[in-house]
ROFI-600188 format. One record per residue (C-alpha): residue in one letter; x, y, z. Coordinates in steps of 0.001 Angstrom, whole numbers, padded with zeros to 6 digits, always signed. Last residue first. Layout:
N
AXYZ...
***
This chain:
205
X+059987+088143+137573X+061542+090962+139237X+064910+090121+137192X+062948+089889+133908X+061613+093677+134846X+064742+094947+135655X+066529+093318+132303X+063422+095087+130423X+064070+098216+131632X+066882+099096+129030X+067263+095607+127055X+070405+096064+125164X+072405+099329+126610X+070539+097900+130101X+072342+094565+129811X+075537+095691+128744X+075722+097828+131908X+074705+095653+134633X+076861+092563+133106X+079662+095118+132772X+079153+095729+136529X+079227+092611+137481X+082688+091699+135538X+084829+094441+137215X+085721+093025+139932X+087730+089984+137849X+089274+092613+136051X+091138+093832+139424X+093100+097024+138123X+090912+097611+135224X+092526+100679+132601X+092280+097678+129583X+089612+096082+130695X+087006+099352+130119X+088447+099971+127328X+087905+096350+125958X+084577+096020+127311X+083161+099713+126037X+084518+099228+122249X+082493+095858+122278X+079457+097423+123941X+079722+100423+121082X+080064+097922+118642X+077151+095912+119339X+075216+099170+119735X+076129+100291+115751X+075638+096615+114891X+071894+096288+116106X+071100+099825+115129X+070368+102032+117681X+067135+100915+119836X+063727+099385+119811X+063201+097513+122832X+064197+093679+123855X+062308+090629+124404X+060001+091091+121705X+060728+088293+119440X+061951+090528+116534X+063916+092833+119156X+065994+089554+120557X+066576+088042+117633X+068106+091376+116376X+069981+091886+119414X+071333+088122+119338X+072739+088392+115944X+074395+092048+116850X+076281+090100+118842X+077054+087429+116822X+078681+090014+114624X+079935+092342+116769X+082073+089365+118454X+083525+088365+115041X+084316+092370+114037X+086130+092804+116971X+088222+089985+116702X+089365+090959+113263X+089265+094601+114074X+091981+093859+116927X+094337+091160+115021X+094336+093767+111924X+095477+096855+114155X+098071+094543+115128X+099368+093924+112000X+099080+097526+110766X+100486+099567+114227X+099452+103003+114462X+096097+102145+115489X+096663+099020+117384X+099674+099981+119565X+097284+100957+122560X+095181+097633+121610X+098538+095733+121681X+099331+096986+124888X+096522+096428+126663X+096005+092521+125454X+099648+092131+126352X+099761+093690+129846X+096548+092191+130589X+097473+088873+129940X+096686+086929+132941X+094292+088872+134584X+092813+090162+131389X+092280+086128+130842X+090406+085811+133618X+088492+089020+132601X+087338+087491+129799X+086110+084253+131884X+084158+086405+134180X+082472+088483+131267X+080954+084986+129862X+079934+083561+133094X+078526+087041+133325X+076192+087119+130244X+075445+083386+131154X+074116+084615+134796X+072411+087922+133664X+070640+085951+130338X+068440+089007+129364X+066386+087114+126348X+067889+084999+123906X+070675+082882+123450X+073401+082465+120453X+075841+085356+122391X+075482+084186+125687X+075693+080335+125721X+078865+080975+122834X+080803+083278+125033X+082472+080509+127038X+085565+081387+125563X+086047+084211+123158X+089240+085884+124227X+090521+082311+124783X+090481+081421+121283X+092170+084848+120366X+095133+083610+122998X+097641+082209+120629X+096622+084793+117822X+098090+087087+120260X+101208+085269+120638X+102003+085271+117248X+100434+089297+116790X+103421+090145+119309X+105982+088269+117559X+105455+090135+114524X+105991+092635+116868X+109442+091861+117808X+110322+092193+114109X+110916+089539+111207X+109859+086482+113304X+111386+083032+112987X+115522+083067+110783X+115574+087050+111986X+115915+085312+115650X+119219+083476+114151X+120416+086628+113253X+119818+087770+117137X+121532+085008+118459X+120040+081761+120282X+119470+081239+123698X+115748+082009+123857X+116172+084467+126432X+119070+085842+124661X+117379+086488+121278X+114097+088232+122925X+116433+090282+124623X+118773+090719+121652X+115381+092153+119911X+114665+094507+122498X+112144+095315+125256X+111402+098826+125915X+108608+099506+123757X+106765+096441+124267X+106039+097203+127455X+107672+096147+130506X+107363+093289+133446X+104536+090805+131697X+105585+092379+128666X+109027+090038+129278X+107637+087084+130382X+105614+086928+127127X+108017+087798+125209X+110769+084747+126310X+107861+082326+125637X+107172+083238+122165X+111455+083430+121596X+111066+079902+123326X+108308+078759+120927X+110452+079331+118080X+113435+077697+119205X+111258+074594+120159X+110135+074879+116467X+113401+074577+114762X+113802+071436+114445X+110786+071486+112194X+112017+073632+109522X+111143+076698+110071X+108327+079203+109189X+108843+082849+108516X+106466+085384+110489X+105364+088260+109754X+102088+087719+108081X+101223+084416+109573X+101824+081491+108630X+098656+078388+107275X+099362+075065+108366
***
């Protein structure tokens, strides 16, 4: 089983301790950010002391980037249909967007927060261009297929848009106050950065 950076594995006794300091920080950042919350708190919620919290996690943001890595699995469910078709999908592009924002329901506080921390932050900086840099991929994929088969104008380069509709989900997200709203729109968006009129004109047809 491979650690992560930051964290120091257990024996296996210890594990229910571990996931109870996990637990214990994600009910806290549901109520306060990461700022404010405290080593002993993450120590007293799991009912052990704060030495013995040193024994799993070296900092409260190493446990952070745990829980993060938790949910990177869900950040890219039911993307797959969307990202490895062709053509301007509206109803897989938003099955896809309605799922994310699920999850930004559930963990916005912790998906915000770490991508506010990111920059200044090493470990969680790596968690965000990690995931970033799988979604650009395959997205970029599917705007290249898309050009050479003629479903989709010339543009900015594949990668360089890709980005840009990566870096406009995630801020977008992060300042919704009903993600689930949002996803529609995105769909509109993303689809006209990709296809411009071409989305219109597969709609109409």
């Amino acid at each position: 089983m491979t650690t992560l950076p930051g964290r120091r594995r257990g024996p296996s006794k210890g594990d229910r301790r571990e996931r109870a300091i996990l637990e214990t920080a994600r009910e806290l950042l549901a109520r306060k950010p990461l700022a404010e919350i405290t080593i002993d708190e993450l120590a007293a919620g799991a009912e052990i002391s704060r030495s013995s919290f040193y024994f799993y996690f070296d900092s409260k943001v190493a446990v952070v980037v745990a829980l993060l890595h938790e949910i990177s699995g869900r950040l890219g469910a039911g993307a797959g249909p969307w990202l490895d078709g062709t053509g301007p999908d509206a109803p897989a592009l938003h099955r896809s967007l309605a799922a994310l924002a699920v999850l930004w329901r559930d963990q916005g506080r912790l998906l915000a927060g770490a991508l506010a921390a990111a920059p200044g932050c090493p470990p969680l900086a790596s968690w965000r261009d990690g995931l970033r840099s799988a979604h650009v991929e395959r997205l970029a994929a599917r705007i290249e297929r898309d050009r050479a088969a003629g479903l989709a104008p010339p543009g900015p380069a594949p990668r360089v848009l890709a980005g840009l509709i990566d870096d406009l989900r995630a801020a977008a997200f992060q300042g919704a106050a009903d993600p689930e709203a949002l996803a529609g729109d995105l769909v509109t968006v993303e689809l006209r950065m990709i296809y411009g009129d071409f989305a219109d004109h597969h709609a109409a047809g």
